[in-house]
N, C-alpha and C positions, 0 to 999 in steps of 0.2 A: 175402628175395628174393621176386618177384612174378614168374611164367613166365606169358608168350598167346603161346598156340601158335593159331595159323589155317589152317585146311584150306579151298582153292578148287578148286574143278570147275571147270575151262573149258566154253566152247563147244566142241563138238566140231564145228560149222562151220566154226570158223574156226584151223586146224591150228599158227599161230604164237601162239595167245593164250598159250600157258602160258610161250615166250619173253618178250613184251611185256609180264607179268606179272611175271616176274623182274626184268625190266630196268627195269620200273617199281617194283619193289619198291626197286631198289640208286638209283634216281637219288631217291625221296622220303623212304622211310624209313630206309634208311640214315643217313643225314646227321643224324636227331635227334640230340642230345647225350643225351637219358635214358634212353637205351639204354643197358645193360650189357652184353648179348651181342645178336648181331642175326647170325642166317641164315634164309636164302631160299633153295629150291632146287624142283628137278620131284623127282614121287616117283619114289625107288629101290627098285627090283624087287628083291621078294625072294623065295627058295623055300618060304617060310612064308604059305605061301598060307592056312593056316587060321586064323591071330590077325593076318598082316599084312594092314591094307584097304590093296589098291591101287586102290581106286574112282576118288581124286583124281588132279590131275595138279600141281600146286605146295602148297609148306609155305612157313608163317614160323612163324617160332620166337622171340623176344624175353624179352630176362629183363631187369627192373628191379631199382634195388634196394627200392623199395617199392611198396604197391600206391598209393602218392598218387603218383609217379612218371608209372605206369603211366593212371592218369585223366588227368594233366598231357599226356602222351601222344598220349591219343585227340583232345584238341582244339589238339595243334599243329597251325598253319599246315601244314607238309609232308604231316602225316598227313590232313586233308580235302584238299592236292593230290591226294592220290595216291587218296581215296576220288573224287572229281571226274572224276580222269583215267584211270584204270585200272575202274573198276567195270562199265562194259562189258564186258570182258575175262572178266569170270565167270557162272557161271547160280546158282552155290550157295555158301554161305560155311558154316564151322561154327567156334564160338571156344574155346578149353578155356584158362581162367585157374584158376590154382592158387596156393596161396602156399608 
């Protein structure tokens, strides 16, 4: 198995980006087929304020089942829509892949 997990900061100008982000998550990346698991969501607050960062404001989480999957991935057609179409929508990205 291959996990990328993606942390996005929004603008903080612009108060629906982290919306717009989601829902542009589920209309591009959704839809690959070499996805094994796929969620997107805003961050959930927690009382663990000392290990949990709440800095961000959306997560993806995907898991392939290999990391050539996961390359295949980054240059599908949907996955540069959704860099195209949504990359305004953030100020900051950070990527954590693991196998």
């Amino acid at each position: 198995m291959f996990s990328h997990i993606v942390i996005f900061w929004t603008d903080p100008a612009n108060p629906t980006a982290p919306d717009q982000l989601v829902a542009g998550a589920e209309k591009y990346l959704r839809p690959i087929p070499l996805t094994r698991h796929y969620h997107c969501g805003r961050m959930a607050t927690s009382e663990r304020k000392d290990v949990v960062d709440q800095s961000y404001q959306v997560a993806l989480n995907l898991v392939f089942e290999s990391k050539a999957d996961q390359d295949a991935y980054q240059i599908h057609p949907l996955h540069l829509d959704f860099l195209a179409n949504c990359k305004h929508l953030w100020q900051r990205v950070v990527v954590y892949d693991f196998e």
